[in-house]
Every structure is written in structure tokens, then in C-alpha cells.
PDB file with one MODEL, atoms N, CA, C and O in Angstrom:
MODEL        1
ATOM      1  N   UNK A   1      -7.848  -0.861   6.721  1.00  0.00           N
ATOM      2  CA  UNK A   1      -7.209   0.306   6.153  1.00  0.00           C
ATOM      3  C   UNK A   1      -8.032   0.830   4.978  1.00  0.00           C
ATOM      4  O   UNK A   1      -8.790   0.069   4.376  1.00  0.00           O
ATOM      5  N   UNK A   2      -7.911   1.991   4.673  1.00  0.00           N
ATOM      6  CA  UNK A   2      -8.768   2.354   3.524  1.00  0.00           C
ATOM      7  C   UNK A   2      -7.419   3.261   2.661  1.00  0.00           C
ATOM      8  O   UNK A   2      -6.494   3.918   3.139  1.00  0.00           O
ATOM      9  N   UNK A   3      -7.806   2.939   1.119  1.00  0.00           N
ATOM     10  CA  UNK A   3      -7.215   3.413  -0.160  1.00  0.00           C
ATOM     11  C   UNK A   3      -7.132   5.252   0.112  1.00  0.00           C
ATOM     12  O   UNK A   3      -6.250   5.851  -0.504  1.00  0.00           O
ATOM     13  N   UNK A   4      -7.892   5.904   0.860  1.00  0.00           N
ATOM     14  CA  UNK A   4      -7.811   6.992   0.811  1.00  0.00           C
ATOM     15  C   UNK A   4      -6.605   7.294   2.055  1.00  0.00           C
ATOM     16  O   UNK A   4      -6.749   7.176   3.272  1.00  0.00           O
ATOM     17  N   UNK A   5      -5.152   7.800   1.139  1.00  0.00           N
ATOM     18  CA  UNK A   5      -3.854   8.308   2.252  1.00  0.00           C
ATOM     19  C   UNK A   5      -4.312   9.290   3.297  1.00  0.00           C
ATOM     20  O   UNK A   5      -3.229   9.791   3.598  1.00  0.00           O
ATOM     21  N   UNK A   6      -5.003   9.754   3.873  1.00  0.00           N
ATOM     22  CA  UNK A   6      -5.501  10.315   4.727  1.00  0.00           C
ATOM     23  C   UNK A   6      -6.123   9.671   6.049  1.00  0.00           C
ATOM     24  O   UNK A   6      -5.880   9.713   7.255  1.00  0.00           O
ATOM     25  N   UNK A   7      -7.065   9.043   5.193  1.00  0.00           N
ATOM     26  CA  UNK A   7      -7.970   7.915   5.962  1.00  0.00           C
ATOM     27  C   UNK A   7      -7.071   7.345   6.782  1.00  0.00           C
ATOM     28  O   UNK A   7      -7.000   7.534   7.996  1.00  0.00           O
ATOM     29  N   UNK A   8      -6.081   6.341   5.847  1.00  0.00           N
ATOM     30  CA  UNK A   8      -5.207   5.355   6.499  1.00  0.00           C
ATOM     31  C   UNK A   8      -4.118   5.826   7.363  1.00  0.00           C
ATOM     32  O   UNK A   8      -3.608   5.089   8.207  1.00  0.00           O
ATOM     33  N   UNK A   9      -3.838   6.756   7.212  1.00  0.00           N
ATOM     34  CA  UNK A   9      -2.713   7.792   8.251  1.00  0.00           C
ATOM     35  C   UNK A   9      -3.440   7.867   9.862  1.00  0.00           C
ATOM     36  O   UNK A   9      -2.984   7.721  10.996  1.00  0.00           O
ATOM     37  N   UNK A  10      -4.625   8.133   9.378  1.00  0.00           N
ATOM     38  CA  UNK A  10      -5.546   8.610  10.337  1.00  0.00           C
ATOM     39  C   UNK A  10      -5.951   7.471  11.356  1.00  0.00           C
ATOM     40  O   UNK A  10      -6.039   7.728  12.557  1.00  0.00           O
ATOM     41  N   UNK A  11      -6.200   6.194  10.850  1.00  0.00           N
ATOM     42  CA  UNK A  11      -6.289   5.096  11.285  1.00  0.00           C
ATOM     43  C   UNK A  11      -5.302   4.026  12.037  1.00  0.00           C
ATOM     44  O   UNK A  11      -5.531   3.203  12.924  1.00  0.00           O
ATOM     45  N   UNK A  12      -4.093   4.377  11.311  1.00  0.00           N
ATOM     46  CA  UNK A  12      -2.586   4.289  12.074  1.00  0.00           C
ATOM     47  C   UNK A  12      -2.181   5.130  12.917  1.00  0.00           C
ATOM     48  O   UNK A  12      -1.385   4.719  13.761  1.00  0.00           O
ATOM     49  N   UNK A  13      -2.557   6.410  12.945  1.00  0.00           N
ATOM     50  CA  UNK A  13      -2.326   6.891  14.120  1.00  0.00           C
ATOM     51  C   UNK A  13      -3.209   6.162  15.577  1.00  0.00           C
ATOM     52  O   UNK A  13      -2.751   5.814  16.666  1.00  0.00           O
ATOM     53  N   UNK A  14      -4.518   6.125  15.082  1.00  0.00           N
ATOM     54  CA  UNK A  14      -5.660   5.531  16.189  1.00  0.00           C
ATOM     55  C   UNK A  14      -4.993   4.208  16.493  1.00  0.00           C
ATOM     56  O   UNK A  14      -4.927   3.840  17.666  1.00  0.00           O
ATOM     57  N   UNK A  15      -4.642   3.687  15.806  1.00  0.00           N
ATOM     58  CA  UNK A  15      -3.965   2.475  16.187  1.00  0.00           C
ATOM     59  C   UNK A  15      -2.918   2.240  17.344  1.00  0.00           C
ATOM     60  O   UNK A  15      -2.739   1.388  18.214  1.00  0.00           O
ATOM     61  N   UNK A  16      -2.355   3.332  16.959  1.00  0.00           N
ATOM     62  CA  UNK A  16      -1.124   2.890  17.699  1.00  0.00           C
ATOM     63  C   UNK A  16      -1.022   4.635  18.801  1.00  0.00           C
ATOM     64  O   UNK A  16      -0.149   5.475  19.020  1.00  0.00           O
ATOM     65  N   UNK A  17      -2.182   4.465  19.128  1.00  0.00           N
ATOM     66  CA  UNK A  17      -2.929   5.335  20.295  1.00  0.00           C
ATOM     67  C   UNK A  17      -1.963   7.240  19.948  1.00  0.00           C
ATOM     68  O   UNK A  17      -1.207   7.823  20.727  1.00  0.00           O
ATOM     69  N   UNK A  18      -2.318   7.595  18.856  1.00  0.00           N
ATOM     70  CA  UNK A  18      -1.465   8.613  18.427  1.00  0.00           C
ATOM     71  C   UNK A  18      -2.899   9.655  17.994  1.00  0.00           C
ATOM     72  O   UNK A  18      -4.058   9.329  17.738  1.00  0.00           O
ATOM     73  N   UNK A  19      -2.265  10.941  18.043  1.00  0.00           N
ATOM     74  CA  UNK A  19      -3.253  11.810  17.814  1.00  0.00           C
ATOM     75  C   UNK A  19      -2.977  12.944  16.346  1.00  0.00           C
ATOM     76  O   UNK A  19      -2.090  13.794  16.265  1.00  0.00           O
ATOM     77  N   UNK A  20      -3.837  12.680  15.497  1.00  0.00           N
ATOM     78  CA  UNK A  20      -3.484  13.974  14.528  1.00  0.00           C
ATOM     79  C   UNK A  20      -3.913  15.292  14.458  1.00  0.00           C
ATOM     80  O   UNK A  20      -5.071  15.505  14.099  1.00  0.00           O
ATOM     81  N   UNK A  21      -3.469  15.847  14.628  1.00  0.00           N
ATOM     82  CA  UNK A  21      -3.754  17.068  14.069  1.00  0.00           C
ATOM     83  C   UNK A  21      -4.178  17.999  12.648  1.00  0.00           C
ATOM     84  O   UNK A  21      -3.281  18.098  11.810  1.00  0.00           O
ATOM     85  N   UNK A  22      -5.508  18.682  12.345  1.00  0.00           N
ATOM     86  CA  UNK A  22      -6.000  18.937  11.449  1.00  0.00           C
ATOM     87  C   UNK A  22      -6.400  18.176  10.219  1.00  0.00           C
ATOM     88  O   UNK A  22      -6.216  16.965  10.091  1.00  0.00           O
ATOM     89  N   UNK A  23      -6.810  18.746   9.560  1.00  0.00           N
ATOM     90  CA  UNK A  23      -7.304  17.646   8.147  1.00  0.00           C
ATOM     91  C   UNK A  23      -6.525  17.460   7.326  1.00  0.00           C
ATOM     92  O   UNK A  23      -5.736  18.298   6.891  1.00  0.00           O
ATOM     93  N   UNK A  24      -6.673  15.823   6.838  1.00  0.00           N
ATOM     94  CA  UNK A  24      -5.838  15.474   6.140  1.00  0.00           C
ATOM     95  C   UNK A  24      -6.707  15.005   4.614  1.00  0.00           C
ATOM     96  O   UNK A  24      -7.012  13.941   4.075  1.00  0.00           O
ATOM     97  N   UNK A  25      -6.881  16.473   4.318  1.00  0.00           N
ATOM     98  CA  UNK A  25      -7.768  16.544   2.669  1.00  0.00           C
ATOM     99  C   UNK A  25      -6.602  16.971   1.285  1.00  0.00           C
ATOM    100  O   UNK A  25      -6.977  17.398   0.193  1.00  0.00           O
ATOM    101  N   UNK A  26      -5.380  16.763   1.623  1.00  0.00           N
ATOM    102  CA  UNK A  26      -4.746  16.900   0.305  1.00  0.00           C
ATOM    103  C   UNK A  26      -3.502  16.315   0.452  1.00  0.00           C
ATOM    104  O   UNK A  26      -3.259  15.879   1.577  1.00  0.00           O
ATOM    105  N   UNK A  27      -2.425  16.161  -0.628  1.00  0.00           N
ATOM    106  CA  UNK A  27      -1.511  15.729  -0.518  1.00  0.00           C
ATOM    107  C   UNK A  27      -0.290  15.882   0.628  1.00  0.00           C
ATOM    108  O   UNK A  27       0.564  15.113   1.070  1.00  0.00           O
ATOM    109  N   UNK A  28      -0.722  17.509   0.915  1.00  0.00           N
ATOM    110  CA  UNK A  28       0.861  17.924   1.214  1.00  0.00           C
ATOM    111  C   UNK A  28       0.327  17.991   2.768  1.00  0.00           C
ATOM    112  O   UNK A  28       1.299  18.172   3.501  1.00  0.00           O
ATOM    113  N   UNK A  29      -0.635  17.923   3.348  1.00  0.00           N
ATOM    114  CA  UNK A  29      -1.122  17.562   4.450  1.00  0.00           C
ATOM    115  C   UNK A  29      -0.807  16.674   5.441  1.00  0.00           C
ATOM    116  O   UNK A  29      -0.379  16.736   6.594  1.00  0.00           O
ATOM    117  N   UNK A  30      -1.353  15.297   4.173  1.00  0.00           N
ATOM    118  CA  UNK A  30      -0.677  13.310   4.678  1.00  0.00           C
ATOM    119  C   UNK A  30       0.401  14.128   4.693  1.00  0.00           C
ATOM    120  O   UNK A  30       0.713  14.761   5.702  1.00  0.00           O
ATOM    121  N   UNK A  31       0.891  14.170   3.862  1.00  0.00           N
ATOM    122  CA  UNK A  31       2.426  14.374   3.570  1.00  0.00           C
ATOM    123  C   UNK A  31       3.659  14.864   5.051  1.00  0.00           C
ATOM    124  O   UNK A  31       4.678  14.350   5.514  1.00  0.00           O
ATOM    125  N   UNK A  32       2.797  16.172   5.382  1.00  0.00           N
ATOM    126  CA  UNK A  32       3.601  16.849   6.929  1.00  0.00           C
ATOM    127  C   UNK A  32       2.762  16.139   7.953  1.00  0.00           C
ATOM    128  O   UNK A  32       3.283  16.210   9.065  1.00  0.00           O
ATOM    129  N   UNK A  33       1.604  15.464   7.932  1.00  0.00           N
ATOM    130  CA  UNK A  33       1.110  14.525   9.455  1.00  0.00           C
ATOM    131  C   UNK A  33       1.998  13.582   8.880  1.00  0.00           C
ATOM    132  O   UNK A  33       2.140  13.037   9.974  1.00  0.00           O
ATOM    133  N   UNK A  34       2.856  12.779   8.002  1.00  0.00           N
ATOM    134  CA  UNK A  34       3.244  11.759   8.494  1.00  0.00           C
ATOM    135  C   UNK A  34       4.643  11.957   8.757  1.00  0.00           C
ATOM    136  O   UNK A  34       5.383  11.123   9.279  1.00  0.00           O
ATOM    137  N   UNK A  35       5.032  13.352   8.285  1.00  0.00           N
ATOM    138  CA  UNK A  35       6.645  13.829   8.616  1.00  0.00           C
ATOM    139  C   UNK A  35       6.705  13.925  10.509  1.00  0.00           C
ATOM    140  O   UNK A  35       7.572  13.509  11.279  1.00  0.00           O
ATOM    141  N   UNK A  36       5.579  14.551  10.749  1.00  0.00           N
ATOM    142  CA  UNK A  36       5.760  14.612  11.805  1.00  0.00           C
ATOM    143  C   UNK A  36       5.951  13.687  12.549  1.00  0.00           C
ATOM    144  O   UNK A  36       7.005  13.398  13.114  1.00  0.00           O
ATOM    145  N   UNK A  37       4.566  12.958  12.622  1.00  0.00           N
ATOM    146  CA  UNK A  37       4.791  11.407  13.221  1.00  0.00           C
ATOM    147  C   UNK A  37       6.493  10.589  13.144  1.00  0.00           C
ATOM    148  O   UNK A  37       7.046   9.680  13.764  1.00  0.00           O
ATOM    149  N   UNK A  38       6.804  11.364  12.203  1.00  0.00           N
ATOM    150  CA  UNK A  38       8.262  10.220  11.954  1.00  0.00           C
ATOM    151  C   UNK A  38       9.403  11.147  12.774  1.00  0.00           C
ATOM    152  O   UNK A  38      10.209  10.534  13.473  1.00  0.00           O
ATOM    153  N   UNK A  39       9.495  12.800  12.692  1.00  0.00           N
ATOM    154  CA  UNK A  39       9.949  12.985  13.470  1.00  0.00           C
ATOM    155  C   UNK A  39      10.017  13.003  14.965  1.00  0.00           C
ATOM    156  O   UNK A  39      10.977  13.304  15.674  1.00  0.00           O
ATOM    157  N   UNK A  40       8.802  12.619  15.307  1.00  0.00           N
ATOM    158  CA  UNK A  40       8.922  12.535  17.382  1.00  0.00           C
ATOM    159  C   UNK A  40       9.064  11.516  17.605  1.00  0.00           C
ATOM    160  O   UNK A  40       8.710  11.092  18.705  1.00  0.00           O
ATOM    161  N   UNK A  41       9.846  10.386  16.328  1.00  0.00           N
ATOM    162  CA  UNK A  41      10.587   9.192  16.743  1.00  0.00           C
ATOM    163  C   UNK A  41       9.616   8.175  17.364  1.00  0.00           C
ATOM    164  O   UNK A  41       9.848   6.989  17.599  1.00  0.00           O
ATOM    165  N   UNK A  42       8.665   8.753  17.551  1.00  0.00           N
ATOM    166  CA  UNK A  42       7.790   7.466  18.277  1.00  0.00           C
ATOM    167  C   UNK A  42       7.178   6.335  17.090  1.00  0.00           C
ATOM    168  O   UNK A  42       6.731   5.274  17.525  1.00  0.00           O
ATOM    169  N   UNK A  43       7.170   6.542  15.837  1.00  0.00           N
ATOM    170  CA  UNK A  43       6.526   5.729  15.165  1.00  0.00           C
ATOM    171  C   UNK A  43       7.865   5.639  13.813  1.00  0.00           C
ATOM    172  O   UNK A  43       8.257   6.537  13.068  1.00  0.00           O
ATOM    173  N   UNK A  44       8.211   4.495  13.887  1.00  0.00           N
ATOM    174  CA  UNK A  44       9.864   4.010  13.317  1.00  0.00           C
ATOM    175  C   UNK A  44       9.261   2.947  12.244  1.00  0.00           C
ATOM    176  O   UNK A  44       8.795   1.875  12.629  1.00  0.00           O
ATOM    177  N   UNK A  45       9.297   3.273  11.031  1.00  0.00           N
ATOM    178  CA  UNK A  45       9.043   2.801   9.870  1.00  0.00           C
ATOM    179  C   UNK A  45      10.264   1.352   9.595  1.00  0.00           C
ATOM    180  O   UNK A  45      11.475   1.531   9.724  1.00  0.00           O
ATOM    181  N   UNK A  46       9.894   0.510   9.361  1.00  0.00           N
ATOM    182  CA  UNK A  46      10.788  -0.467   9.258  1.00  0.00           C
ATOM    183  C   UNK A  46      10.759  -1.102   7.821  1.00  0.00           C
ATOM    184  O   UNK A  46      11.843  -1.487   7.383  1.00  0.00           O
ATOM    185  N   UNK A  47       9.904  -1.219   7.222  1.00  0.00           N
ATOM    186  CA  UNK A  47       9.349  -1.501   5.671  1.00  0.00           C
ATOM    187  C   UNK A  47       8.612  -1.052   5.281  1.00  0.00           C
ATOM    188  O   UNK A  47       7.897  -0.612   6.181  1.00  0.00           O
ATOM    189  N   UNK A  48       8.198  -0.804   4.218  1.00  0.00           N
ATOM    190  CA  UNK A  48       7.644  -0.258   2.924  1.00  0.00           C
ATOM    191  C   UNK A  48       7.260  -0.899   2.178  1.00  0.00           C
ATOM    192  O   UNK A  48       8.099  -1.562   1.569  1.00  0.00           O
ATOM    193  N   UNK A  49       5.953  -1.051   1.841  1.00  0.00           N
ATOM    194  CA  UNK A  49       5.322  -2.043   1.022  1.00  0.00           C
ATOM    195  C   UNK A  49       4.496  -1.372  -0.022  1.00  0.00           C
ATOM    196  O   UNK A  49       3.318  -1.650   0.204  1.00  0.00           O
ATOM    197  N   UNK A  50       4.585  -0.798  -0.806  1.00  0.00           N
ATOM    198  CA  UNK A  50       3.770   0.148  -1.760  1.00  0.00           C
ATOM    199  C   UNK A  50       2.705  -0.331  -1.881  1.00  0.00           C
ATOM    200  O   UNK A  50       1.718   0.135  -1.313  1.00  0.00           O
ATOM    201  N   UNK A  51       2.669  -1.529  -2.768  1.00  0.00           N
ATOM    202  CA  UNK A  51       1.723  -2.996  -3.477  1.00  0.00           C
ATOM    203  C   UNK A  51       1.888  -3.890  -3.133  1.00  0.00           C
ATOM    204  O   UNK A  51       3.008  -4.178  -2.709  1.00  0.00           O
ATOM    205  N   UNK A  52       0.979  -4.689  -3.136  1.00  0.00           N
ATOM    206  CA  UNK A  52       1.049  -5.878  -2.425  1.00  0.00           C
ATOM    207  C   UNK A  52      -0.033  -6.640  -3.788  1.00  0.00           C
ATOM    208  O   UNK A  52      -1.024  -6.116  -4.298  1.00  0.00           O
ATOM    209  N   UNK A  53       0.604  -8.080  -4.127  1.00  0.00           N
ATOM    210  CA  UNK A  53      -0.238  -8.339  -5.038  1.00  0.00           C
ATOM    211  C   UNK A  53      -0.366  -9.507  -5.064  1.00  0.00           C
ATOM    212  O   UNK A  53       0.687  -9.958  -4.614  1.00  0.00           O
ATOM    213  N   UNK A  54      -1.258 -10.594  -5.412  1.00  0.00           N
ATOM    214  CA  UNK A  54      -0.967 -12.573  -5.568  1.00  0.00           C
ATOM    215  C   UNK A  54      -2.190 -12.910  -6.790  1.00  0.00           C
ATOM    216  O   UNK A  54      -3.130 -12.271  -7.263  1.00  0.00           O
ATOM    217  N   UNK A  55      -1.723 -14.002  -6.960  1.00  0.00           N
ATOM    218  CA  UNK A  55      -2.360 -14.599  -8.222  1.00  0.00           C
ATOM    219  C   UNK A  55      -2.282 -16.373  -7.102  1.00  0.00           C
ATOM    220  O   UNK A  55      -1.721 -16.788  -6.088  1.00  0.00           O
ATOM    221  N   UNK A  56      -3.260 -16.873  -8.170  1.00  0.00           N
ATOM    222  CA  UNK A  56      -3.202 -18.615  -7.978  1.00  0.00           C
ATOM    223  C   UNK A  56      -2.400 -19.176  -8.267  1.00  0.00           C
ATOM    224  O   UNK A  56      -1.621 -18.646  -9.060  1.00  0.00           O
ATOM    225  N   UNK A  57      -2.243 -19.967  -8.000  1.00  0.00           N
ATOM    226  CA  UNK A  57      -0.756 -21.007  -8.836  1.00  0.00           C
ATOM    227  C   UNK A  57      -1.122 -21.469  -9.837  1.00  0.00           C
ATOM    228  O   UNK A  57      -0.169 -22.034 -10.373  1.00  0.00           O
ATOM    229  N   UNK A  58      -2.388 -21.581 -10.658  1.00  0.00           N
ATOM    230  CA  UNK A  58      -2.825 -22.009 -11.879  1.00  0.00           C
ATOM    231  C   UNK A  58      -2.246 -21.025 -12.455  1.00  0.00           C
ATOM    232  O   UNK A  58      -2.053 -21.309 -13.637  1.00  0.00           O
ATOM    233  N   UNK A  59      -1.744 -19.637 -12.091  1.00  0.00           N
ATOM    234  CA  UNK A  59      -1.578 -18.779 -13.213  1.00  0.00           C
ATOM    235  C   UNK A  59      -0.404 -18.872 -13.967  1.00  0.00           C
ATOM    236  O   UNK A  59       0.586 -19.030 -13.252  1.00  0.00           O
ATOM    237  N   UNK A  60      -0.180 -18.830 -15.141  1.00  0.00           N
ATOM    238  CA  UNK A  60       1.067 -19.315 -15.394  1.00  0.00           C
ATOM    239  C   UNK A  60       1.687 -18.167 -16.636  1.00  0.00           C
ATOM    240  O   UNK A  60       0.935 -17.220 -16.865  1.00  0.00           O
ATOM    241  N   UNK A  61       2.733 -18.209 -17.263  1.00  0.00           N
ATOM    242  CA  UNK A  61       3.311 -16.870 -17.717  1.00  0.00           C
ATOM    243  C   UNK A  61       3.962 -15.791 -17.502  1.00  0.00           C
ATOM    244  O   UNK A  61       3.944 -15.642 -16.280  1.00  0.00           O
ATOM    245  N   UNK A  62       4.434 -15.091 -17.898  1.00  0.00           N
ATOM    246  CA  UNK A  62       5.350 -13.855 -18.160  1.00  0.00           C
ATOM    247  C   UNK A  62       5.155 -13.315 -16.621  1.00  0.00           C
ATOM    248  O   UNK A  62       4.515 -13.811 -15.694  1.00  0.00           O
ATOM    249  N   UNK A  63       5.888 -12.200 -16.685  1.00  0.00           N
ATOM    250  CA  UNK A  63       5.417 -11.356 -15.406  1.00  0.00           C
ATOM    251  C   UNK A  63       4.378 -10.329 -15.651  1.00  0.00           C
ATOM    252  O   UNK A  63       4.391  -9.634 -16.667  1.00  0.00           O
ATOM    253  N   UNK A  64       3.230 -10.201 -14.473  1.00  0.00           N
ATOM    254  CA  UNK A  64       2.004  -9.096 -14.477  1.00  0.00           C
ATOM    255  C   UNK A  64       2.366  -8.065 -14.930  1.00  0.00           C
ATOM    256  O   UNK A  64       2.067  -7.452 -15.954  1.00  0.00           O
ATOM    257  N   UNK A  65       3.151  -7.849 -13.985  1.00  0.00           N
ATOM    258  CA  UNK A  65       3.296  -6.334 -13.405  1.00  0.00           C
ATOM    259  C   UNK A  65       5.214  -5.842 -13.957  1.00  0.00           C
ATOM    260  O   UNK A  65       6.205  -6.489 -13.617  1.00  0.00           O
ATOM    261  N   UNK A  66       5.225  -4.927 -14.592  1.00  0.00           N
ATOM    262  CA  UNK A  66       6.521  -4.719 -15.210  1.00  0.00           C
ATOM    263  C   UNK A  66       7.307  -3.757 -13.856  1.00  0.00           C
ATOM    264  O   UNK A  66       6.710  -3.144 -12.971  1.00  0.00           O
ATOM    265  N   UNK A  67       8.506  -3.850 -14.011  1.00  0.00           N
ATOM    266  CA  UNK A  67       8.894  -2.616 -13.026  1.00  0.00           C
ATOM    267  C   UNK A  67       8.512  -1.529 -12.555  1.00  0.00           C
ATOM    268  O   UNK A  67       8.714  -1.026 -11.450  1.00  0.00           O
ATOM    269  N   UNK A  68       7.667  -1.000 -13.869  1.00  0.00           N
ATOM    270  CA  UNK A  68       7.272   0.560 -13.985  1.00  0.00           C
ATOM    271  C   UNK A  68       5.593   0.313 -13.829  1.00  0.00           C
ATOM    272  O   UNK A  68       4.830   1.024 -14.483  1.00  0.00           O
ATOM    273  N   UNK A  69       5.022  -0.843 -12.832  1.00  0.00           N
ATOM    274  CA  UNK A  69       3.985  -0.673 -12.186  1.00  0.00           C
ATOM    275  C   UNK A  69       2.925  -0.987 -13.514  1.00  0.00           C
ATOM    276  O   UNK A  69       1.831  -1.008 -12.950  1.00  0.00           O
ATOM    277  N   UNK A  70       2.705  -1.207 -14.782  1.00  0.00           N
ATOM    278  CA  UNK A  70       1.966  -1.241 -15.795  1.00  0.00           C
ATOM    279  C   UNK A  70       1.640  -3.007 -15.772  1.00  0.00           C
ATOM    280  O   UNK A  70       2.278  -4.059 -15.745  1.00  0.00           O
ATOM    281  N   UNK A  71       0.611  -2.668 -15.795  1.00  0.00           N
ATOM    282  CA  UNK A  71      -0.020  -4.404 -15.988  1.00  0.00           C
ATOM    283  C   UNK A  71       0.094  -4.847 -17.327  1.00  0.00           C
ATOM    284  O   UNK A  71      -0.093  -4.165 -18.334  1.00  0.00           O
ATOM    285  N   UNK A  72       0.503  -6.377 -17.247  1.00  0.00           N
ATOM    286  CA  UNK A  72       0.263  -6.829 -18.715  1.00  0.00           C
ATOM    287  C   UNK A  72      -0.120  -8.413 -18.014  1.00  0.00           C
ATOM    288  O   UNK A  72       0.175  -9.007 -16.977  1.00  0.00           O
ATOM    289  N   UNK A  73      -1.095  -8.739 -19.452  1.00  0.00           N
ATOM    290  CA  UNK A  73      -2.194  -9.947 -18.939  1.00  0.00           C
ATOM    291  C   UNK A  73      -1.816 -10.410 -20.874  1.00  0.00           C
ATOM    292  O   UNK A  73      -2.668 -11.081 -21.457  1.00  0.00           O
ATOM    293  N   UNK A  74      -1.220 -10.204 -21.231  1.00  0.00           N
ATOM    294  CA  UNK A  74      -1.024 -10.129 -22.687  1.00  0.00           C
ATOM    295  C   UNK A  74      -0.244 -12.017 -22.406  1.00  0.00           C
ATOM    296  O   UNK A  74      -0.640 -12.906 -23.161  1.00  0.00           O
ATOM    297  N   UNK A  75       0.260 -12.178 -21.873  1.00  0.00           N
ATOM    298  CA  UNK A  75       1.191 -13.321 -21.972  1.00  0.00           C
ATOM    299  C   UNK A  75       1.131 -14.254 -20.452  1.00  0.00           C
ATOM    300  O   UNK A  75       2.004 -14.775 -19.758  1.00  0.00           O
ATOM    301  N   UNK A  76      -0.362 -14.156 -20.352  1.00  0.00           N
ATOM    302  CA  UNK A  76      -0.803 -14.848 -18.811  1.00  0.00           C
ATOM    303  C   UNK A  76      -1.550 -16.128 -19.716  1.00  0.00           C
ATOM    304  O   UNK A  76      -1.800 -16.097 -20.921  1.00  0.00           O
ATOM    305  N   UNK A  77      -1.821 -17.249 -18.760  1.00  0.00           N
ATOM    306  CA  UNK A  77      -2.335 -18.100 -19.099  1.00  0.00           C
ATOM    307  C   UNK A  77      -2.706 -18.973 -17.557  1.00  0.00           C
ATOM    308  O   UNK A  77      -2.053 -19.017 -16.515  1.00  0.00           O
ATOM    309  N   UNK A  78      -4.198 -19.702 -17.970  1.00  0.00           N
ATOM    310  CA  UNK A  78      -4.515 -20.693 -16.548  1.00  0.00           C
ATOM    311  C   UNK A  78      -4.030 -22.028 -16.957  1.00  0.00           C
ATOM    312  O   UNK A  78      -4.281 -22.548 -18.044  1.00  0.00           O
ATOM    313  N   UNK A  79      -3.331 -22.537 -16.030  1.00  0.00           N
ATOM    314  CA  UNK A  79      -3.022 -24.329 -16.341  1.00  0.00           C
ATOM    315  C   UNK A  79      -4.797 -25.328 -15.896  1.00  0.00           C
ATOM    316  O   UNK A  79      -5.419 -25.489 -14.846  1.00  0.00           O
ATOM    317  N   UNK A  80      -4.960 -25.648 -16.937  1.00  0.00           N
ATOM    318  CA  UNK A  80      -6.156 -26.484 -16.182  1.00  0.00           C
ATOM    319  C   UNK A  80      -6.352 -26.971 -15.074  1.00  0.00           C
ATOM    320  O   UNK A  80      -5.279 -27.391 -14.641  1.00  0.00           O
ATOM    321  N   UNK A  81      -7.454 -27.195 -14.138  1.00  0.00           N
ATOM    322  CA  UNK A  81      -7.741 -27.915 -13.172  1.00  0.00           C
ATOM    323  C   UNK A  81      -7.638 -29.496 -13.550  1.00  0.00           C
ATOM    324  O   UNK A  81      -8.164 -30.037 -14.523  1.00  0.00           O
ATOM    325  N   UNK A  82      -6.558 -30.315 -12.200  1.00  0.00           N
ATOM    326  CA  UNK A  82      -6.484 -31.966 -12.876  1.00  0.00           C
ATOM    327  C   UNK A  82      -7.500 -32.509 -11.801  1.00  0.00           C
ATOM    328  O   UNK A  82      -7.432 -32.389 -10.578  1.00  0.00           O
ATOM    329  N   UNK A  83      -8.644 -33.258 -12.714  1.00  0.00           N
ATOM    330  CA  UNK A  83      -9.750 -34.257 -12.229  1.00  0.00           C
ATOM    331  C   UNK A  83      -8.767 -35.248 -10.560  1.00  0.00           C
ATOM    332  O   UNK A  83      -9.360 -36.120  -9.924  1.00  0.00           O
TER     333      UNK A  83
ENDMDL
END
């Protein structure tokens, strides 16, 4: 998948043997190729995953990531590696 919403629309459609129509170079573009797709019912969204994120289990502390998506590393810490 690629970070660019266009790209990845574009690539999910190929995927799942679907065809788009015109370019998808701005917001409101993705925006009606993926309305569409959702209206001819053929492609049924089941979850939503915005972010997706993991750390090690050494990591230890507060939470990263606050509700409102803002990182904090302010109150992170690594537990040592045991010999």
C-alpha cells in the first residue's frame, strides 16, 4: 500500500479486480472514487483502522500517543536487556 490516498484506493481497487475511474490527484476525488465504490455495494467496509502502531516490550511508560493523535516520548523509558 502506499501513504499517498489515491495511490492506495487505486491499488485496492486492482486488488479486488475493480476499476477506477479518472484521477485521483486531490482530496475530493479519493473522496467520490471511494463513495462510489461503497455505493455499488460491491466493496463492504467492515473496519477502520486509521493507525496502526507497536513498540517493543522493553518500552515502558505513559501512553505514546494521546487521543488527539499527538506523540509524547516525554515519559517513555527502555527496561534493560537481562544477560
Amino acid at each position: 500500500m502506499s501513504a499517498d490516498p489515491g495511490k492506495a484506493l487505486s491499488g485496492l481497487a486492482a486488488t479486488l479486480g475493480l476499476t477506477m475511474n479518472g484521477a485521483l490527484d486531490s482530496p475530493e476525488s479519493v473522496y467520490n472514487a471511494e463513495r462510489a465504490l461503497l455505493e455499488g455495494s460491491r466493496v463492504i467496509p467492515l473496519v477502520h483502522l486509521p493507525d496502526a502502531y507497536g513498540a517493543s516490550p522493553r518500552v515502558k511508560g505513559g501512553t505514546v500517543i494521546s487521543p488527539l493523535g499527538e506523540w509524547r516520548f516525554d515519559s517513555l523509558w527502555l527496561e534493560p536487556t537481562r544477560p
